[in-house]
N, C-alpha and C positions, 0 to 999 in steps of 0.2 A: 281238308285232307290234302295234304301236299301230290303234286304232280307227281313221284315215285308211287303211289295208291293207287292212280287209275286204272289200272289194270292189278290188282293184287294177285290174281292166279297166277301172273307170273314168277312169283315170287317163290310155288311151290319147290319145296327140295332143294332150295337154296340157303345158304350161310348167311345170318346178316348180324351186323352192329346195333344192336338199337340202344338209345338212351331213354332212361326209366328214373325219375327221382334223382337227377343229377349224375346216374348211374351209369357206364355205359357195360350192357353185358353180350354176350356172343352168343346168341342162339341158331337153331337149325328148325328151318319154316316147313310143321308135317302135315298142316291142313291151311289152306288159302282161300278163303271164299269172298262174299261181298259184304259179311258182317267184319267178320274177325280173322287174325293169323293165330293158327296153334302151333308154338312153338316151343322148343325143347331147347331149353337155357341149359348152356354147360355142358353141349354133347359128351356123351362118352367119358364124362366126368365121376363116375362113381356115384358116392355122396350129394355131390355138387350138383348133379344133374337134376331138372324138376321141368313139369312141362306149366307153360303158362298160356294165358287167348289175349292176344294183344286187339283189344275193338277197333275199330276206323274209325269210328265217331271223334273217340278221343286224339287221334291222330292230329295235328301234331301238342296237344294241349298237354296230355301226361306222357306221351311219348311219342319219339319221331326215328327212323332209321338212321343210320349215321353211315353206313358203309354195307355194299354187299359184297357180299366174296366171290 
């Protein structure tokens, strides 16, 4: 788990970058705990928008943050 993870609840309500599958998409972090982030890829995107649970386990193997806003 990368040193950004140690503290996940911080992350609540906040904007972040993350890369998924070589992907990097802009989600908004609406649940933060010590399994998983539930976040909402695409805020306010209409269509675009979908909520995904990014786990910690896999952190950083299928995904890692890149940026928070």
């Amino acid at each position: 788990m990368s040193q950004m993870l140690k503290d996940p609840i911080s992350l609540l309500h906040k904007h972040i970058t993350f890369s998924f599958e070589h992907k990097e998409e802009y989600a908004y972090v609406q649940i933060a705990n010590t399994e998983f982030l539930g976040v909402l890829i695409n805020p306010k995107q209409g269509d675009k928008e979908f909520y995904a649970e990014l786990y910690l386990e896999d952190n950083p193997t299928l995904w890692y943050i890149v940026e928070i806003h």
